[in-house]
N, C-alpha and C positions, 0 to 999 in steps of 0.2 A: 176418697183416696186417689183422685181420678189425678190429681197433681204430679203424682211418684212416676209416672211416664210422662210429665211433660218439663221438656226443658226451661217455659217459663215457670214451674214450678219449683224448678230446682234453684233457679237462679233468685227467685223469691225467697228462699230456705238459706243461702248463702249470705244473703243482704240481711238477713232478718238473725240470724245466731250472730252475725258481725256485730251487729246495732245490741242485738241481747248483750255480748259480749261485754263492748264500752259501756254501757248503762249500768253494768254489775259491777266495773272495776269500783268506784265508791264503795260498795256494798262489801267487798274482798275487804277491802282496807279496813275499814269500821271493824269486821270478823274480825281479824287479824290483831287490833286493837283489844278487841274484848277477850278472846280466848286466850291472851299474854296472861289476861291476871289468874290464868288457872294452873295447878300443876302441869309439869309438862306432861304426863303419863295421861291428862287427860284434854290438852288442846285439840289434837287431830279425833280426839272423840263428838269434842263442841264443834269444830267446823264442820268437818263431814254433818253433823245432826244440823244444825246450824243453816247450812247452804241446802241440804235435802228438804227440811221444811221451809225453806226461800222456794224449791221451785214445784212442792204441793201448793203454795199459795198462790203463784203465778200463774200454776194450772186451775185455779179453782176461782181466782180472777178470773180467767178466760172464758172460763165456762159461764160465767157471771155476767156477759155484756150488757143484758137488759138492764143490771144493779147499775154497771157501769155508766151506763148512755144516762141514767136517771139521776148520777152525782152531778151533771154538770147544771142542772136544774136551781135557782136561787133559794140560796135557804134564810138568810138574812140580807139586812144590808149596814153598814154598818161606814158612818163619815161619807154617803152615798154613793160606798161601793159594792156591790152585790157579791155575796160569798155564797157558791154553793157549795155540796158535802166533799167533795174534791180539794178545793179551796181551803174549804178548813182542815183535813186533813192533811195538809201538805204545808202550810203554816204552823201547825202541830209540830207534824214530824221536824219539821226546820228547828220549832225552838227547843225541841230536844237535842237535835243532835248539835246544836251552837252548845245548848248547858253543857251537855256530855263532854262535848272536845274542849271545852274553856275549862270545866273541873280538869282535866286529865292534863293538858299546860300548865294549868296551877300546879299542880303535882309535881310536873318534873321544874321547874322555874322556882319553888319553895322547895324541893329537896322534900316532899313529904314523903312518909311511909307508902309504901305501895299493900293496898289492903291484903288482908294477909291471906295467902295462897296454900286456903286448906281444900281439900275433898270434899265437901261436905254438900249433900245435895241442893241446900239451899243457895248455896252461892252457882253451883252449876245452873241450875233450873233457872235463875235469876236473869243470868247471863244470856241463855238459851235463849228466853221469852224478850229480852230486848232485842237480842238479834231480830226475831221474827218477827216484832213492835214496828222498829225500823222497816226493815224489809218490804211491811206494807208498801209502805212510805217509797221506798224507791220502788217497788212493783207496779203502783201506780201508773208511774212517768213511764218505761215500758213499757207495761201492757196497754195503754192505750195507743201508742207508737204503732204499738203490732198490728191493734183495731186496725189504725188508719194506715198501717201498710197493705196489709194483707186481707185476706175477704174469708180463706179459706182455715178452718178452726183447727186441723188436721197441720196445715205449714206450722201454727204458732205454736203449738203444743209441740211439735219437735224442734224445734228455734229452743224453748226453754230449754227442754231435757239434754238437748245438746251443746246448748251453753254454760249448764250449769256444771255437766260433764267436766269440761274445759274449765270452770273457775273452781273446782273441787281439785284439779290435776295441778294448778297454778297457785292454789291458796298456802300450802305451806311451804312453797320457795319464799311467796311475797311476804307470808307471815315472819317466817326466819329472819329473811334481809331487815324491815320493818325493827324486827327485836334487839339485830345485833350492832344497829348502826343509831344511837340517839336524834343524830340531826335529822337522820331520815324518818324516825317516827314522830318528833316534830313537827316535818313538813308534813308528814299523812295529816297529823288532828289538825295542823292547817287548811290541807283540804279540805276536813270535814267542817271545819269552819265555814268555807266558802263553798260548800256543796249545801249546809243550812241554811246562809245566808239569799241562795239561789230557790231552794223551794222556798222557803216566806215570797222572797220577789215574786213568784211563778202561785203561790196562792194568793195574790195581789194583782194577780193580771199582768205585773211586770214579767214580760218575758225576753228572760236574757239567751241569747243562744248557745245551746251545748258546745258549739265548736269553739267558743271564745273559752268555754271554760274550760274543756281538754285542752288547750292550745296552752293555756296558762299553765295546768297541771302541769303537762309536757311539758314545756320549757322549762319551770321549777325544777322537775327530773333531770333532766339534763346539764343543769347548771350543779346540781348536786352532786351528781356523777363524778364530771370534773372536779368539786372540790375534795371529794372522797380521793379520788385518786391522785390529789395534788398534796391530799395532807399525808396520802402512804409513801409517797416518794420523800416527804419532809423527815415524815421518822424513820425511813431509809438511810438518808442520809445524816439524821442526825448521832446515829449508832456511835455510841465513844468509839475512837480506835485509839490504842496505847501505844506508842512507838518504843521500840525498846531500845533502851539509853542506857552506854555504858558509863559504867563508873569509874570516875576521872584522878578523884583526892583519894590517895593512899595506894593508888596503883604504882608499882616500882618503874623507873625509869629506863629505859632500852637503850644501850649503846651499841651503835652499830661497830664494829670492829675493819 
């Protein structure tokens, strides 16, 4: 804990819950997605569980690095490209989360039923266990970030706790906004599209840089923003106003004298 008095330490704690931060924003979204299909009485139950066991597993990744260091190891090869346990778990997670977000566009694109939004443990527990499925999946790409930022096991383990903090405090603004605006959940499972589409690549060796793909996110956001706010000024202004008209046929005549 020798780091808690040292300014390089501090400044490593700062860079490292930022970077936690951006890595999670995916991770928020996809929640946000999946605890919509639940009662409301019991969303902010799934998220909170939901993100709590996201960052027991990132703590237990951490403590894991020898597991870690040993994924990158070849497990196959396969069209002569060498996959190891990393690799394939991160191609995995990819084609889950493409199916996931391409069923869930089908859904709103066909007008289908949104499955039906009972209590019932099975659909919660269902929900729960892929959030945490997932989660691996983006914990991963993080935790080994941390690896290679930081040295010290103490910084990373509060980087998580404190970042998770912060996306638990953030999750159901961004889940509300998400729910109440269609184009913008939309555009979320399109991320998720192009957040699956980036691990398969990145279990492929193909590595695309994160900053290309926030950069895109971001800009998508922003462009939506303005249209959001271009379409409230449209039904602003497009409000009937009735002018009130008098009535002309059968009104008596006025002589001025």
């Amino acid at each position: 804990m020798d780091w808690i008095t040292s300014p390089a330490g501090w400044i490593a704690l700062v860079t490292l819950v930022s970077l936690e931060i951006v890595l999670g924003i995916d991770n928020v979204i996809f929640i946000s997605i999946m605890v919509a299909k639940l009662p409301a009485a019991l969303q902010a139950r799934a998220r909170s569980l939901g993100l709590g066991l996201a960052m027991f597993t990132r703590i237990a990744l951490l403590f894991s690095l020898a597991w870690l260091t040993r994924l990158t190891a070849p497990l196959l090869v396969i069209a002569g490209q060498e996959l190891s346990g990393r690799d394939l778990i991160l191609i995995i997670g990819g084609l889950f989360l493409l199916g996931k977000s391409a069923h869930e566009i089908h859904q709103k694109l066909e007008g289908a039923p949104e499955p039906t939004r009972v209590g019932s443990g099975v659909s919660f527990t269902s929900i729960i266990v892929q959030i945490v499925l997932l989660d691996i999946v983006f914990s991963l790409d993080s935790v080994i970030t941390a690896v290679g930022m930081v040295s010290q096991l103490g910084i990373m383990v509060t980087a998580v706790v404190v970042a998770v903090i912060c996306m638990l405090f953030f999750a159901g603004t961004i889940g509300a906004f998400v729910e109440r605006y269609p184009t913008v959940k939309m555009l979320a499972l399109s991320f998720l599209l192009l957040i699956g589409f980036s691990l398969i690549a990145e279990g492929f060796e193909v590595h695309i840089p994160k900053g290309y793909i926030y950069f895109a996110m971001a800009f998508s956001v922003a462009v939506e923003m303005l249209n959001l706010r271009l379409r409230k000024q449209q039904d602003a202004s497009a409000t009937p106003q009735i002018p009130l008209q008098r009535e002309v046929r059968g009104a008596p005549l006025q002589h001025d004298h």
